[in-house]
Each structure stands twice: as structure tokens, then as C-alpha cells.
C-alpha positions in Angstrom: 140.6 147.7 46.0 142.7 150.6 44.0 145.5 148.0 43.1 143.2 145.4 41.7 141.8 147.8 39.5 145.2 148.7 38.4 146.0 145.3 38.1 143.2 144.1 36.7 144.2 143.2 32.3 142.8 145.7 29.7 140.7 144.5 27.4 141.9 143.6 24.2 140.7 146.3 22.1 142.1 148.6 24.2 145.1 147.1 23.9 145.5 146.6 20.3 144.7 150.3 20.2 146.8 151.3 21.8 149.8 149.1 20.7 149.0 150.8 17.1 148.7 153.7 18.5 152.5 154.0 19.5 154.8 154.6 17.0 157.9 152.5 15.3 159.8 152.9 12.7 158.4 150.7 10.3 154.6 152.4 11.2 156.0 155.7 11.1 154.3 157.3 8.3 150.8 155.3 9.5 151.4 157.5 13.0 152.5 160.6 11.5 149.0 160.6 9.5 147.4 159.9 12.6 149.1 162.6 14.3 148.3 165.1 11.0 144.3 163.6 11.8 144.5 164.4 15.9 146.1 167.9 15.0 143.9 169.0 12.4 140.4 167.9 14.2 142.2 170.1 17.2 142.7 172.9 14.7 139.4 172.3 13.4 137.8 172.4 17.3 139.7 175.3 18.3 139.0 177.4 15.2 135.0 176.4 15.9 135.4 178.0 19.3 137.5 181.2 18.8 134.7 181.9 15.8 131.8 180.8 17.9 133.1 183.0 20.9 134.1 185.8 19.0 130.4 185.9 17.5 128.8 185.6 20.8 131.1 188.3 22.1 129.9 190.9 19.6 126.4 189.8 19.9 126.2 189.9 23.4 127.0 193.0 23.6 125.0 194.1 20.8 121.8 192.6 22.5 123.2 194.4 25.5 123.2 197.7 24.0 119.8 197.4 22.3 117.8 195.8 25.0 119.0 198.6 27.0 117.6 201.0 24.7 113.9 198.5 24.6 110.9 198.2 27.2 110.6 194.8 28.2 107.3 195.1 27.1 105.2 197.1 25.3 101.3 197.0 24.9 99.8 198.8 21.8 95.8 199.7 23.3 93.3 199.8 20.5 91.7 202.7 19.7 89.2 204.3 22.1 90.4 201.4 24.8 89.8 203.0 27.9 93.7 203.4 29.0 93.4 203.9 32.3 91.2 200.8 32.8 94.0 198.9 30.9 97.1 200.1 32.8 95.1 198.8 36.2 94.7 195.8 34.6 98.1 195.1 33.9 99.3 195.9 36.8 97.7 193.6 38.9 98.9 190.5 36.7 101.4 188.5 39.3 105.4 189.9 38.3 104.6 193.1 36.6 106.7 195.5 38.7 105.6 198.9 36.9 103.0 199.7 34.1 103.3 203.2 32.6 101.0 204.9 29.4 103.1 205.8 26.8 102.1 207.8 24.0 104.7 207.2 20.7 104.5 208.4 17.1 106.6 210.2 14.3 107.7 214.1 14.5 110.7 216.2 13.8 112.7 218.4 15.9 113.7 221.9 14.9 116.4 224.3 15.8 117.0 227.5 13.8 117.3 226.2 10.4 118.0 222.5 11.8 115.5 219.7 11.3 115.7 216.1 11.9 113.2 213.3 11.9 112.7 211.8 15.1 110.4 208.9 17.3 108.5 210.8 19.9 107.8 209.1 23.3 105.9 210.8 26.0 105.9 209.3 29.0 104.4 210.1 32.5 106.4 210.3 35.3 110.2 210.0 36.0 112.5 209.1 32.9 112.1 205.5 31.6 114.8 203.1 31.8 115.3 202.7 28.2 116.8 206.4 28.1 120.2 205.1 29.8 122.3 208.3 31.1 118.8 209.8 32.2 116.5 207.3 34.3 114.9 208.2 36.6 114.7 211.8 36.0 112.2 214.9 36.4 109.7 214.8 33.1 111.3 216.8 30.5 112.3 217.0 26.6 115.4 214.9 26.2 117.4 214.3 23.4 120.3 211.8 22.8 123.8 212.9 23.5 124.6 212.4 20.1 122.4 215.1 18.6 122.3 217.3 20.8 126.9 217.9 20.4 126.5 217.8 16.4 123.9 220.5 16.7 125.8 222.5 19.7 122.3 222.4 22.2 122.5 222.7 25.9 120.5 221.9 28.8 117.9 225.0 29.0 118.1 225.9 25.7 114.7 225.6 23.7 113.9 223.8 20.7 110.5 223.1 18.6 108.9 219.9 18.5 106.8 219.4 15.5 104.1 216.7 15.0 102.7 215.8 11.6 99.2 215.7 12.9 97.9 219.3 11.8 95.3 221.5 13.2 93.0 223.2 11.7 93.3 226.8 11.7 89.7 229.3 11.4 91.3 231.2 8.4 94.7 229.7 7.1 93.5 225.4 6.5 95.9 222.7 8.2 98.4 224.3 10.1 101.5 221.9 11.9 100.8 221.4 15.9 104.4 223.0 17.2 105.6 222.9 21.1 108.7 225.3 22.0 109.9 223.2 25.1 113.3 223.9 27.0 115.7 220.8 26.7 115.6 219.0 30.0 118.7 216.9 29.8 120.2 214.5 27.3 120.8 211.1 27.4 123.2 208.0 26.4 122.1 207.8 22.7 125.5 204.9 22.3 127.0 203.8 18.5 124.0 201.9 17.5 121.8 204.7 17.2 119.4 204.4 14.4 118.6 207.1 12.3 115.5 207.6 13.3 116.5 209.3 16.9 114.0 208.7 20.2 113.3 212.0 21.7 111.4 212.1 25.5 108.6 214.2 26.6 106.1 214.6 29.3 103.0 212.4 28.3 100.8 215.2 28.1 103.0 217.1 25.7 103.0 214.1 23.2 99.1 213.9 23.8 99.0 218.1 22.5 101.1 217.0 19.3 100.1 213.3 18.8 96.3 213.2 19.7 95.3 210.2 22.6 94.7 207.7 19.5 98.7 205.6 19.7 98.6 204.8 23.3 100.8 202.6 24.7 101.7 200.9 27.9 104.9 200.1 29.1 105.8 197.4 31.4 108.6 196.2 33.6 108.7 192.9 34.6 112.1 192.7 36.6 113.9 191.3 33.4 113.5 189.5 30.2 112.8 186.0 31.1 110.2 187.6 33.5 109.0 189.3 30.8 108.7 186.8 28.5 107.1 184.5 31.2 104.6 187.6 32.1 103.7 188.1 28.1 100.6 185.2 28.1 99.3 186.6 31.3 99.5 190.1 30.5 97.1 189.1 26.8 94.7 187.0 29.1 94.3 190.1 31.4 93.5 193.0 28.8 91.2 190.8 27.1 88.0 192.3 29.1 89.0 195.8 29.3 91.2 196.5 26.2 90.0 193.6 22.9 92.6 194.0 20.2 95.6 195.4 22.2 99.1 193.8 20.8 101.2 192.7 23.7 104.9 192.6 22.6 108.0 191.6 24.6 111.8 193.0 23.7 112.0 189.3 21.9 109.1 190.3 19.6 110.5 194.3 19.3 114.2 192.8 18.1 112.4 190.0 16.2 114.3 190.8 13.1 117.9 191.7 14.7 118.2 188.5 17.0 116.9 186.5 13.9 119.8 187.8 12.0 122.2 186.6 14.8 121.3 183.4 14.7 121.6 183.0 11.0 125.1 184.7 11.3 126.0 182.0 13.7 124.4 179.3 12.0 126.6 179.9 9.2 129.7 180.5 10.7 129.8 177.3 12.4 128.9 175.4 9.0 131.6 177.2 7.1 134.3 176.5 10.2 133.0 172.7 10.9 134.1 172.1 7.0 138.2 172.2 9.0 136.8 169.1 11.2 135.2 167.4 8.0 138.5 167.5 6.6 140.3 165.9 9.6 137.7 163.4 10.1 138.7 162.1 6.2 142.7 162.7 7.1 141.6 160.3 10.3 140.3 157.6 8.1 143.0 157.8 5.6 145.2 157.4 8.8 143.5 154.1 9.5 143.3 152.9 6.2 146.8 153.1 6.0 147.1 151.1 9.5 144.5 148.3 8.5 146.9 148.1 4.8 150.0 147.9 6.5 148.7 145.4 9.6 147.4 143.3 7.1 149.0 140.3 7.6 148.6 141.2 11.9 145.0 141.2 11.5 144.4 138.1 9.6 146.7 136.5 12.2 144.8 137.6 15.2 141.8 136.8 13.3 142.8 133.3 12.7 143.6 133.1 16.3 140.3 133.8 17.4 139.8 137.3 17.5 136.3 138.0 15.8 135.5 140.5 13.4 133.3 142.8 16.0 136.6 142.4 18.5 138.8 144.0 15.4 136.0 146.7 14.6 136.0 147.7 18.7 139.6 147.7 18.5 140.2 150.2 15.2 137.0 152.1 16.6 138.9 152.4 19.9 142.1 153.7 17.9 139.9 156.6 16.1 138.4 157.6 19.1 142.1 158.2 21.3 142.8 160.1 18.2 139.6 161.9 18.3 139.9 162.2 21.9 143.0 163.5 21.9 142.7 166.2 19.3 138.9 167.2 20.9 141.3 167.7 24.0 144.0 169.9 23.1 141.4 171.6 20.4 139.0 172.4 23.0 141.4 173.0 25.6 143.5 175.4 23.8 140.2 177.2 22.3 138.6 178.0 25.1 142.2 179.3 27.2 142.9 181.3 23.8 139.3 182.7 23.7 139.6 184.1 27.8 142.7 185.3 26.8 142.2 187.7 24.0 139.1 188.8 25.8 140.5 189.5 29.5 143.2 191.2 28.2 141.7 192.6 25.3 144.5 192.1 22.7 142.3 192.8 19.9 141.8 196.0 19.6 139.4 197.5 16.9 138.8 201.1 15.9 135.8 202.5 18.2 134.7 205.0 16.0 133.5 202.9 13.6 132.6 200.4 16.2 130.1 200.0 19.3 133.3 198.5 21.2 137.2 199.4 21.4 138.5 196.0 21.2 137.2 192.5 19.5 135.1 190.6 22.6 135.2 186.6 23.2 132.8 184.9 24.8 132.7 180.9 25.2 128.7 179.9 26.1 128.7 176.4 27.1 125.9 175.4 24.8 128.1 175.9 22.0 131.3 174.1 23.0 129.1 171.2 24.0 127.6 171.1 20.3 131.1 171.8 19.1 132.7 168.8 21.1 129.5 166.5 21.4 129.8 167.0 16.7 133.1 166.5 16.5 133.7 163.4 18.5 130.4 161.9 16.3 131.7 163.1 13.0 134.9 161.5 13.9 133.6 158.4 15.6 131.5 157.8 12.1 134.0 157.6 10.3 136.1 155.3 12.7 133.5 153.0 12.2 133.4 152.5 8.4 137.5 152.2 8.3 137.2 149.7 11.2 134.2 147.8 9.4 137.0 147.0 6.8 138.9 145.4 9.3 136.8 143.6 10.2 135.5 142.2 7.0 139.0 140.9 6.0 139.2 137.4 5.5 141.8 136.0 8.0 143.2 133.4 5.3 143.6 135.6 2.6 144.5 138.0 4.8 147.5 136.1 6.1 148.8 134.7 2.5 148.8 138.5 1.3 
């Protein structure tokens, strides 16, 4: 069965493609712009990878180290929603793993003559997950790592915690609500730290500087397609209990950030896929030049029976080996390029001005299947139109030319 497959004749598209795909010395300068085409689409696909995996490199770790730092969700309760009703409520939708009351709002922090803004969280409980270095902890005040070396503070030592919510004082007007707590621990604040620094407390401590008003719940779902899945449930079960209360997922939290990525992608792989456009027109220069100098072929085989839709397969057969062959070295040697420079990390970049110590590539398979799937069309187009003039030449005139 094998050798009658083997044996079995080509058809004649294939072959013509392939006899004009060889190279002789009087096509030579027709094959080396077909070779210039098949090279520069493989530059183009390999360029479109390394950028696209270079990009997905830094933004996976981005999203890594800011989801780290994000509930999965986080429920803003109305005010005077009865919070304890709430946090049952959530936690009996099917997936929620843990539901905690959070209480969040603005404050600064003070040491001696040291003051610096800061996003108070109180939470109940151990340590939430979203302090990384500290999870899981006793309740405490905890600052990140990165504050707490430039301003020399150690475990023990205490610090003030001011809220701008003031009190009002018998004799003296508003005065600032102030706790003096001992710092607890520190934990992993990592290099994209905003300016506005989270610091942790007991939930009744943010209550005593932040009034009961900006409660929150947070939830854990088990991770952040389970999260994102548990969002529509979690709305339909507050309705009752809590009218008004904002469910947001880390999706809806890093709205803004992870619409930025995807523009930054977007554009990279327009701006790169301009290399292809150019090798797709080097490609039908390439068979321009073969349907110009086969002239007199063409019209021969046409007046020998071969139709015009037989000559279009045939010089659409010859684009696409070229195609073919350039999508696979582009592709292969784009994607063994990428896993190199990231396995063995052999671009390094300075970590203090970076999140990361060396330039990260990662290859998603969604994007070298747009990057092949494009190409191969782009390049198949325009096959067709230069093989649509092959087939459109007269085989007489063709013949006497």
C-alpha cells in the first residue's frame, strides 16, 4: 500500500512548482529572489516571535508580581450593610474557599520626624495572602520591607499610625485619631511597589482610626479563573442582605494595567508584522519575475491543454513552498532562540532599575498560531494575484512573445 503511494504520479501543479522551484543557471536570479522572499518572511516570523515572547515574558511576570500583591476578589459593602450578614452570605456561594471583612482607607505612618502616606488595611485574622513574605501570620502592624530598611525600623519597635478621620476633642476642636502600635513584622513589598505603600493591621485597629463606614470583604476563590467564574454568583448572593455592594475580581482591580498590556502588544506585533509585509511583496516580485521569464513555457503548456485555473494552482503552489519554507525555518528558529535566551538567561538587565535580573522570553501558543496562521495568509494572498497573471496570459501571444 506504502509503495503505491510512493508511486503513485504528482499532480501537475505540484510538479510545475516544483520544477520552478529548483534552480538553473539561466533562472538564477528568479531563485535567488525567491530565496531573498523565503528568508525575509523567516526573518519577518522569527522577529514576530522573539518580540511577542519577549513581551509576554515581561508581562507575565509583571501580572505575577501584581496579582500576588491583589485579592482575588474584593467586595466593597454599602454603607450601614449589615457585614456580618454579608460575609455569611458569601461564603456559602459554591467555590468561595475563605471570606474575610476588611476594613481599607488612606493614613500616614510616622516615625520621629518621618511621615509617609500610606493604604491602610485591617484585616481579621492571620496575614492575608496578598502580604507575600508574611502570610499567614499572627495579627500585627506590618510594613513592606522596603520602608521599613530606608527608615532603619525593626520588628518591636513602635511607630504611629495616623488616620485622617479626626475626633473631636471637648476643649481643643478636631484632633487626628493616632494609634502607637509595635511593628509586627515586615513583608515582601518587591520593585513594583507604588508610592502609595499598603500597611497591615488588626481589623479592629483600622475600625479605631477609619470608622466601620469602608468595609470590605475579601474573598478567595482557589485562583483567578475561579474567581472570575465565582464573581456573578457572589453579586446574585449579596443582593438580599447587602443592595449596592460592588463585587470586583483582580481582572476588574488591574483593569487599567492589563489594558495597557494588551495595547503594548497589539502594537508591537503591527509594527514587527510590517518585516512579513515586506517579504510577502519581495515573494510576488519573485514570481513576477518567474511568470516574465517562463513566458514563452507557459503559453506552451497552455496551448497544450493546461487551463488557466491549472497554471494559477501551480504558481499558487510555488508561493506557498516558499511561504512554507520560510514559516518553517522562521518559526522554527524563533521559538528555539526564544527558550534559549530565556533558559539560560543570556540577557541580562540591570535589577535595580528592573523587577527582574535578566530580559524573560516566553512563547504562548496563541500567539505563534496567529503569527504562523497571518503569515502563511498574507503570503498565500499575494501568491494568488501574481498566479492570477499567469493564468490570464494568452497562450498564442504568449508563445509568439
Amino acid at each position: 500500500m506504502a509503495s503505491r503511494l510512493l508511486l503513485r504520479p504528482w499532480p501537475f501543479p505540484w510538479l510545475l512548482a516544483l520544477r520552478y522551484l529548483k534552480s538553473t543557471r539561466r533562472d538564477a536570479f528568479a531563485s535567488f529572489l525567491a530565496a531573498v522572499a523565503g528568508l525575509g518572511i523567516a526573518l519577518g516570523v522569527a522577529a514576530l516571535i522573539l518580540s511577542l515572547a519577549v513581551i509576554s515574558g515581561f508581562q507575565e511576570a509583571l501580572r505575577g508580581e501584581l496579582l500576588s500583591r491583589t485579592p482575588e476578589i474584593l467586595i466593597d459593602l454599602p454603607p450601614g450593610a449589615d457585614a456580618e450578614a454579608a460575609r455569611a452570605a458569601v461564603a456559602g456561594v459554591v467555590g468561595v474557599r475563605s471570606a474575610r471583612l476588611e476594613v481599607r482607607g488612606s493614613g500616614w505612618i510616622v516615625d520621629g520626624g518621618k511621615v509617609q502616606p500610606v493604604e491602610l488595611v485591617g484585616f481579621e485574622g492571620p496575614v492575608p495572602a496578598f502580604f507575600p513574605g508574611a502570610a499567614g501570620k499572627a495579627p500585627g502592624l506590618y510594613l513592606p520591607e522596603g520602608l521599613a530598611t530606608r527608615w532603619g525600623i525593626r520588628p518591636g519597635e513602635t511607630l504611629d499610625v495616623v488616620s485622617p478621620k479626626p475626633t473631636l476633642a471637648p476643649f481643643g476642636g478636631p484632633v487626628p485619631r493616632v494609634r502607637s502600635l509595635p511593628l509586627a513584622g515586615t513583608y515582601t513589598s518587591g520593585k513594583t511597589q507604588d508610592e502609595r505603600e499598603r500597611i497591615g493591621l488588626p481589623r479592629e485597629v483600622a475600625e479605631s482610626l477609619l470608622g466601620r463606614t469602608n468595609r470590605k470583604i475579601e474573598v478567595t476563590a482557589g485562583g483567578l479563573d475561579a474567581a472570575l467564574a465565582a464573581a456573578p454568583d457572589l453579586a446574585a448572593a449579596l443582593a438580599p442582605v447587602a443592595p449596592g455592594s460592588v463585587v470586583r475580581t483582580w481582572q476588574d482591580l488591574n483593569r487599567p494595567l492589563l489594558f495597557a498590556l494588551r495595547l503594548e502588544k497589539t502594537l508591537t506585533f503591527v509594527a514587527v508584522f510590517l518585516i512579513v509585509l515586506v517579504a510577502t511583496l519581495a515573494l510576488v516580485a519573485s514570481l513576477s519575475l518567474v511568470i516574465a521569464s517562463k513566458r514563452a513555457e507557459i503559453g506552451m503548456l497552455g496551448a497544450m491543454g493546461a487551463t488557466g485555473k491549472t497554471l494559477e494552482r501551480a504558481f499558487r503552489t510555488l508561493g506557498g513552498l516558499i511561504a512554507g519554507i520560510g514559516l518553517l525555518l522562521g518559526g522554527t528558529g524563533g521559538v528555539v532562540a526564544a527558550w534559549v535566551l530565556d533558559h539560560y538567561k543570556l540577557l541580562p538587565v540591570p535589577g535595580r532599575v528592573y523587577f527582574l535580573d535578566y530580559v524573560p522570553f516566553l512563547v504562548q501558543g496563541g500567539d505563534l498560531a496567529w503569527v504562523l496562521l497571518l503569515t502563511f495568509a498574507l503570503a498565500l494572498l499575494a501568491s494568488t494575484w501574481a498566479a492570477r497573471r499567469a493564468a490570464a496570459l494568452d497562450p498564442l501571444e504568449a508563445i509568439h512573445r
